[in-house]
C-alpha positions as CSV (number, residue, x, y, z in Angstrom):
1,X,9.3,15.4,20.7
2,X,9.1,12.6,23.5
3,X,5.3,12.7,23.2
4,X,6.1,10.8,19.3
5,X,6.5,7.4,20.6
6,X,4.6,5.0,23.2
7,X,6.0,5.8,26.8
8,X,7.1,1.9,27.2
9,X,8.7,1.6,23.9
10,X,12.6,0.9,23.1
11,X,14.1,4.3,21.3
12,X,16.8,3.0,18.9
13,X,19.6,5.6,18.1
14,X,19.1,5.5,14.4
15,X,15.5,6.3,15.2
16,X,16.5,9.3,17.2
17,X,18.3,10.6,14.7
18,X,15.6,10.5,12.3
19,X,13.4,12.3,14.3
20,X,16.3,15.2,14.5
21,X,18.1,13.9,17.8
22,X,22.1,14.6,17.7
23,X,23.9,12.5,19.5
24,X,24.7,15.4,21.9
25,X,21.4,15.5,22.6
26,X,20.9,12.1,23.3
27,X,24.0,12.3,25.4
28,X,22.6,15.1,27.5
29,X,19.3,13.4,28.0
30,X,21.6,10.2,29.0
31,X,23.5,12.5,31.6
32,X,20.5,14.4,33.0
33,X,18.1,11.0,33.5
34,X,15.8,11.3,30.6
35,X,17.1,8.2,28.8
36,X,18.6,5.2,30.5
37,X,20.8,3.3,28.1
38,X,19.6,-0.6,27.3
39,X,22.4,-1.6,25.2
40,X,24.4,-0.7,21.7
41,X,22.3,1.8,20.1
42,X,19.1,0.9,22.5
43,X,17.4,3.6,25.2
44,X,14.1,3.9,27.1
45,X,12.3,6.5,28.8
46,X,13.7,6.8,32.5
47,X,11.3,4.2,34.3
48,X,9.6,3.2,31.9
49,X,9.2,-1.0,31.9
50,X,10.1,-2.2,28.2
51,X,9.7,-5.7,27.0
52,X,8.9,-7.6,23.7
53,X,6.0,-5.4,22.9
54,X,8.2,-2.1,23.5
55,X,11.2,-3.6,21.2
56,X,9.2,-4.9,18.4
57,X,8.0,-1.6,17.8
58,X,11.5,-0.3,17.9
59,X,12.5,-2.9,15.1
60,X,9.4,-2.0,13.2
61,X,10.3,2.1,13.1
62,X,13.5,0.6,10.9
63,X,12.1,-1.1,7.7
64,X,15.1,-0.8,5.8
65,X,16.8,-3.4,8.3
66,X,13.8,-5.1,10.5
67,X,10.9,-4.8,7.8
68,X,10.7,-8.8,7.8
69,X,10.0,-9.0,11.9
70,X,6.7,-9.5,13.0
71,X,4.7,-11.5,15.1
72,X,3.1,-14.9,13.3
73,X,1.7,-18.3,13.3
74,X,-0.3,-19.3,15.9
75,X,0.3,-16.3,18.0
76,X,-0.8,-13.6,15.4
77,X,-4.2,-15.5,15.4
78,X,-4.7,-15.5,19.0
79,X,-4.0,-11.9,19.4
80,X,-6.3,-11.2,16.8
81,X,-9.1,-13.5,18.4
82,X,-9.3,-16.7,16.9
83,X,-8.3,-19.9,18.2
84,X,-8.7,-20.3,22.7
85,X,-6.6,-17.0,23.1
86,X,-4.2,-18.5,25.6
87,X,-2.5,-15.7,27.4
88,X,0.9,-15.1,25.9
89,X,2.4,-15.7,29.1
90,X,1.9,-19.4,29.2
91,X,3.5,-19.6,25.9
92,X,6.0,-18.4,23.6
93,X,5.1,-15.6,20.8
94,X,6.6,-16.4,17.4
95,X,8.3,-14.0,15.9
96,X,8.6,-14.9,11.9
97,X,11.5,-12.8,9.9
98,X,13.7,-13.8,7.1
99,X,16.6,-16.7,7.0
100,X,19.4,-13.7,7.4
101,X,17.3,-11.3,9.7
102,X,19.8,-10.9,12.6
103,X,18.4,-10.2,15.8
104,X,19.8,-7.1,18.3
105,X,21.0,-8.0,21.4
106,X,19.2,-5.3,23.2
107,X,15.9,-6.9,21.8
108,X,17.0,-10.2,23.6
109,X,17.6,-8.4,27.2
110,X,14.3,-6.1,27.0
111,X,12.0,-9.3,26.1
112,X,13.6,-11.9,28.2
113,X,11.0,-11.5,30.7
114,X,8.3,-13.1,27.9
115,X,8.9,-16.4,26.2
116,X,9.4,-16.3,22.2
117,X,11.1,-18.5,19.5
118,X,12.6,-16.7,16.5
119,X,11.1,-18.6,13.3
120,X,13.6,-17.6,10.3
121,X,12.1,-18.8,7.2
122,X,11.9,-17.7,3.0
123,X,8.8,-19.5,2.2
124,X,7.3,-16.4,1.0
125,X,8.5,-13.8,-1.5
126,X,6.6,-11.4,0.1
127,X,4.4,-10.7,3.7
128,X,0.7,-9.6,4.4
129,X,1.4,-8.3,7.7
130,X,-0.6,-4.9,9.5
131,X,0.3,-3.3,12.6
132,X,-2.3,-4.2,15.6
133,X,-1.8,-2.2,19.4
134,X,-1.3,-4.5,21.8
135,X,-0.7,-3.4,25.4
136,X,-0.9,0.1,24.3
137,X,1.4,-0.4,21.6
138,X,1.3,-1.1,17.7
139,X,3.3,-3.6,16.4
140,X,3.6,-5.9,13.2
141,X,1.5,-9.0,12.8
142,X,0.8,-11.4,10.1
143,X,-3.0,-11.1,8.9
144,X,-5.3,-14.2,9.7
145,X,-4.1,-15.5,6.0
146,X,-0.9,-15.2,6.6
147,X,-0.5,-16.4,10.2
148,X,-2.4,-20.0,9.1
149,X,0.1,-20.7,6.7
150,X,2.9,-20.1,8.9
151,X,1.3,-22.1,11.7
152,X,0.7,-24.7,8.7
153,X,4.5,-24.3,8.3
154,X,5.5,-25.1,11.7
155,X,3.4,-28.5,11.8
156,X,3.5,-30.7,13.2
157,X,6.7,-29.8,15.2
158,X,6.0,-26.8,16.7
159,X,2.5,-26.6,16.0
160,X,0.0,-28.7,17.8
161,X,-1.9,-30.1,14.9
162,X,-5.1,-30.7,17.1
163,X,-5.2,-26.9,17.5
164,X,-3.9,-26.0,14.5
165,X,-7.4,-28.3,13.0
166,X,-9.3,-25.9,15.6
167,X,-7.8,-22.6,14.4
168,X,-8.9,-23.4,10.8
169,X,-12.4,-23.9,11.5
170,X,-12.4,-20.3,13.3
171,X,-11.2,-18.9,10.0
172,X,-14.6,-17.9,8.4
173,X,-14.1,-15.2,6.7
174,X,-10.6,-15.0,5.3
175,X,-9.8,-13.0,1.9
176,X,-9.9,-15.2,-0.7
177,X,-7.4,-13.0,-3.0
178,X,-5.2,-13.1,-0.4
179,X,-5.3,-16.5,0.2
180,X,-4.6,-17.5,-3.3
181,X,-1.6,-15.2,-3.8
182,X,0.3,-16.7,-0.9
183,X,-0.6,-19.7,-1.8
184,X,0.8,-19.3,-5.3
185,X,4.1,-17.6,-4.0
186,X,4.2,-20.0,-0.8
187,X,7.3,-22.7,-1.4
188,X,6.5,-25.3,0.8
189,X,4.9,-27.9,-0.4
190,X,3.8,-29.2,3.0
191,X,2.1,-26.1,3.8
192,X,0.1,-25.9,1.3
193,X,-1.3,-29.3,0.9
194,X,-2.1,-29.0,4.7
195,X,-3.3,-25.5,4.6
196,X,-5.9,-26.9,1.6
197,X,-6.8,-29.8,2.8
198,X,-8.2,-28.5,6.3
199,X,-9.8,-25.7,4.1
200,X,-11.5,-27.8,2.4
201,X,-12.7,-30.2,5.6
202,X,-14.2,-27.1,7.0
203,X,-15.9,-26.2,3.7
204,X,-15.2,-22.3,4.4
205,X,-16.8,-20.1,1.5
206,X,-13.9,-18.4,0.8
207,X,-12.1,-22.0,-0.2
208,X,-14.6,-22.0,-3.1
209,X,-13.1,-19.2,-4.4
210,X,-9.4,-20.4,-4.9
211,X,-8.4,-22.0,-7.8
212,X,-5.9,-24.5,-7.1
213,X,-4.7,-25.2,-11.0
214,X,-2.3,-21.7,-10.1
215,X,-0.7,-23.3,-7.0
216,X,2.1,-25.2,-7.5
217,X,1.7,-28.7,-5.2
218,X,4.9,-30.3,-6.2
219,X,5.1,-34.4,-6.7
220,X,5.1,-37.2,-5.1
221,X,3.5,-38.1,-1.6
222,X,4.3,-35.7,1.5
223,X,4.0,-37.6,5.3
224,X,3.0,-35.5,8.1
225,X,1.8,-38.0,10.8
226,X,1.5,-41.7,11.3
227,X,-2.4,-41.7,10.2
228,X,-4.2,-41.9,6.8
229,X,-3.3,-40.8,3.4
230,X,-5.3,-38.2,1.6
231,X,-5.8,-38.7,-1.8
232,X,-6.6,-35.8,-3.6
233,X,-3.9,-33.7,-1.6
234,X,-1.4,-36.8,-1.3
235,X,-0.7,-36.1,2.4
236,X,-0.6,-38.0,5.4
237,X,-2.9,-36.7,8.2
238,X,-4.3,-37.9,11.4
239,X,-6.7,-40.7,10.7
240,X,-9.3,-39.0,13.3
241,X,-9.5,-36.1,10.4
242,X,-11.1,-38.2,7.9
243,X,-13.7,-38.7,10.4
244,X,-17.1,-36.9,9.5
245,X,-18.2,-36.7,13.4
246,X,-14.7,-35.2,13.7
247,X,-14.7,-31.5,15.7
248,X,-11.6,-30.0,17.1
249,X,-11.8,-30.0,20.8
């Protein structure tokens, strides 16, 4: 039975008990050193070294309550090999989930030892996310389509917009259908004006394919930056954009 989860991963009560754990058992495994206790509900292997990796897939065993967590934006694109793959030490992860998702308390103690910011937003009815092992361990990410969007969301704020240019032109080969159906469902305007209108610059051949008539861009002008007004997409951008020698770093 303890050979059913990664070595390094979080084991959540609820989980245990799915898997046919009393909680007599547990307690006996608590008494005779199997399982050292990490906080309500939360265990790990005796020395085993848990951290954000380890809890996320604890969260992701429980879909009824953590289906929403995963990890997004700009971070889901570097771990999946776009964009200058920083090291995720040097910066924080985002984690997306939804405006009510509460976050455990053991999740906080077990990752504290690797930067992240918790990004609650509802600018999508629904996710495109797959799971993706990372240090020996699957957990949920946002697909390439997805992730651009959010880190179009978190522009220019929390997202660099000079590497959030550069991550765009990596994106050669993202699935159109997908595209288009969170662009349709997406809610922020900004987004998606943004999102387009670096599509477009790059002249992918998968932008070709969208049909913007379905996707809803709202009225009126949207300002991102001090810079240059875009016409067609009635955004404000940097004026180094419009720029035809332009390249991102």
């Amino acid at each position: 039975m303890l050979l059913l989860f990664p070595p390094n991963a979080v084991l959540t009560s609820d989980w245990l008990k799915e898997q046919g754990y009393s909680l007599s058992l547990m307690q006996k495994y608590i008494n005779t050193g199997w399982f050292e206790r990490i906080g309500e509900g939360a265990f790990k292997r005796k020395g085993a070294t848990v951290g954000i990796m380890g809890g996320l897939w604890a969260l992701s065993q429980n879909i009824t309550t953590y289906s929403s967590i995963r990890i997004g934006g700009r971070s889901a694109l570097e771990l999946q090999g776009f964009g200058h793959n920083v090291t995720m030490i040097s910066r924080p992860i985002f984690l997306f989930c939804a405006r009510n998702q509460i976050i455990p308390k053991w999740f906080i103690k077990v990752a504290k030892d690797q930067k992240f910011t918790v990004i609650r937003t509802s600018f999508f009815k629904s996710i495109d996310y797959h799971k993706q092992d990372i240090q020996d361990i699957e957990v949920p990410i946002s697909s390439p389509e997805q992730a651009i969007l959010e880190a179009c969301y978190l522009a220019p704020e929390q997202q660099d917009l000079e590497e959030l240019s550069h991550l765009m032109a990596s994106l050669t080969s993202l699935r159109p259908s997908v595209v288009q159906d969170l662009l349709e469902q997406c809610t922020s305007v900004k987004t998606k004006r943004l999102f387009l209108f670096l599509a477009r610059k790059y002249n992918h051949a998968w932008f070709e394919n969208l049909d913007e008539r379905k996707i809803n861009l709202g009225q009126g002008r949207r300002y991102l930056v001090h810079g240059k007004l875009d016409q067609h997409y009635q955004i404000t951008l940097p004026r180094e954009w419009f720029d035809a020698q332009y390249t991102p770093f």
